[in-house]
N, C-alpha and C positions, 0 to 999 in steps of 0.2 A: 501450492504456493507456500513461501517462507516468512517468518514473523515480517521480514525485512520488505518482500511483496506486496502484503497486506497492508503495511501501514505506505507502502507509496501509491498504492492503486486510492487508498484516503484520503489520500493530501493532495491529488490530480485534480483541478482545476473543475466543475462542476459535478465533482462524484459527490454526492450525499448517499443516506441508505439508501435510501428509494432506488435510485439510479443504478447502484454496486450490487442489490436483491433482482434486480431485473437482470442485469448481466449476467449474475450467477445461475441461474435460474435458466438461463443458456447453455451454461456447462462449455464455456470457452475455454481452450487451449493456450496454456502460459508459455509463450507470451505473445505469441503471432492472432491468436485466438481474442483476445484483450484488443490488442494495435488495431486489428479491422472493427471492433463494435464499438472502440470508443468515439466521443466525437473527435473531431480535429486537433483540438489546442489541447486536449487532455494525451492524445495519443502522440501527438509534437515530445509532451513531456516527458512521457513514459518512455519512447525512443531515445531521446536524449539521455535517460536515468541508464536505460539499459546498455549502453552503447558506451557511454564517458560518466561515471557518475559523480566521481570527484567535480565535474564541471556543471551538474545538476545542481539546482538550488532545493529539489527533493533529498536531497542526502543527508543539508541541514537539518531537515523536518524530520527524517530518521532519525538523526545521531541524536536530536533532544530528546526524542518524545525514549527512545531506547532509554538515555540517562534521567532525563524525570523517571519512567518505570523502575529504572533498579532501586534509584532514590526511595520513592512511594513501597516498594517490595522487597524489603531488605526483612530477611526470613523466609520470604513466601517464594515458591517454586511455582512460575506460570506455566500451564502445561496445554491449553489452548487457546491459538489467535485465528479469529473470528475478523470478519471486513467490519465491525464494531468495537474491536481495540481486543487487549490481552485479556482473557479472562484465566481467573487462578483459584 
């Protein structure tokens, strides 16, 4: 999975860690793997994202949290993202 991956499986409707460490922890398949363990309204979203994502309100939550990061990391090279945000 891509920085871009991680931070939407984040922002899916009751994913916390707890929830994203148990699924991983299953070692699911992106993205069909994801679609069947998530619950319903999460996996709604993720379809959605993954299908039309211009038409996703998950693309918002990407494109900001992308541009707060460069903001906050301007000199710094992140070099791993984590279902816990970018670490650098």
């Amino acid at each position: 999975m891509d920085a871009h991956e991680w931070l939407v499986v984040n922002a899916l409707p009751g994913m916390g860690a707890l929830r994203i460490a148990q699924l991983l922890a299953r070692q699911p398949q992106w993205p069909a793997g994801w679609l069947a363990a998530l619950p319903s309204r999460a996996a709604s979203e993720l379809r959605l994202w993954l299908e039309h994502p211009a038409r996703s309100p998950l693309q918002n939550v990407i494109d900001e949290t992308l541009a707060g990061s460069r903001a906050s990391q301007v000199g710094t090279y992140c070099i791993v993202t984590t279902p816990l945000g970018l670490h650098c």
